[in-house]
N, C-alpha and C positions, 0 to 999 in steps of 0.2 A: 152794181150799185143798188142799195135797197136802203128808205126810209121806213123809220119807224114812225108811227102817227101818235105821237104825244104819251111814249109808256115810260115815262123816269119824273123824277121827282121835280123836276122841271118844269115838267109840261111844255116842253120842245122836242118838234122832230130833230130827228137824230139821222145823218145819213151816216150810212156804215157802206163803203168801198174794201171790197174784196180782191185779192188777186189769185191768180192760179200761178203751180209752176210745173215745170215740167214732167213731174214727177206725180202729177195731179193731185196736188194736195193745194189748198188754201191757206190765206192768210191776211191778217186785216193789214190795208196799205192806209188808210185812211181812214177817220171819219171826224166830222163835228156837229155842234146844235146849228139849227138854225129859226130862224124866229118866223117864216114860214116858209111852205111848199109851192113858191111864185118861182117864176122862171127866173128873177133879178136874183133872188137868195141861192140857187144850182148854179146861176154864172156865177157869183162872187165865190162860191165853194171849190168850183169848178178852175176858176182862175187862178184860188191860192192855192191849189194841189197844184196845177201846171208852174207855177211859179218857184214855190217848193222844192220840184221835184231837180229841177236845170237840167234836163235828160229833151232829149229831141223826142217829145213826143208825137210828131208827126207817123212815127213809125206804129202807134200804137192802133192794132186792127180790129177787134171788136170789142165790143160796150154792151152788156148785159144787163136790162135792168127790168122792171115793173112798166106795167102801164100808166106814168104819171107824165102828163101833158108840161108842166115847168119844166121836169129832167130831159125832157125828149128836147125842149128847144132850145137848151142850153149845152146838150152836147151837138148839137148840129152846129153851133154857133160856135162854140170852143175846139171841136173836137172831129173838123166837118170829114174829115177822110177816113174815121172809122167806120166800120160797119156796124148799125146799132140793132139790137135782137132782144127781143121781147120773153122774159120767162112764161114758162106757162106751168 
């Protein structure tokens, strides 16, 4: 999961959600604007993908993302049994 910080005609970040598959290639599973980078706007984002998706995602093991304090408390709150890992 990686934001963009205000680069489209908008002037809204933009989270863009990644997936991998097995075969180690990517692909975009998600993304939308949001009107900012508070912890309230990653849960409501965070909620309609979970909602979205109707898949048990309790299964889902780790969360890769940026160091952004909102994303970090909003998947611990949505998403508390992954493991979440910081790019570098």
């Amino acid at each position: 999961m990686d934001n963009t910080y205000k680069m489209n005609r908008y002037k809204l970040p933009l989270l863009h959600i990644v997936g991998v598959t097995l075969w180690h290639t990517t692909f975009t599973f998600a993304y939308c604007f949001m009107s900012t980078e508070g912890s309230m706007d990653y849960t409501w984002a965070l909620e309609a993908l979970k909602d979205a998706l109707h898949i048990n995602l309790e299964q889902l093991n780790v969360i890769v993302t940026d160091n952004e304090d909102g994303l970090e408390n909003a998947i611990e709150d949505i998403f508390p049994n992954a493991k979440h890992q910081l790019c570098t």
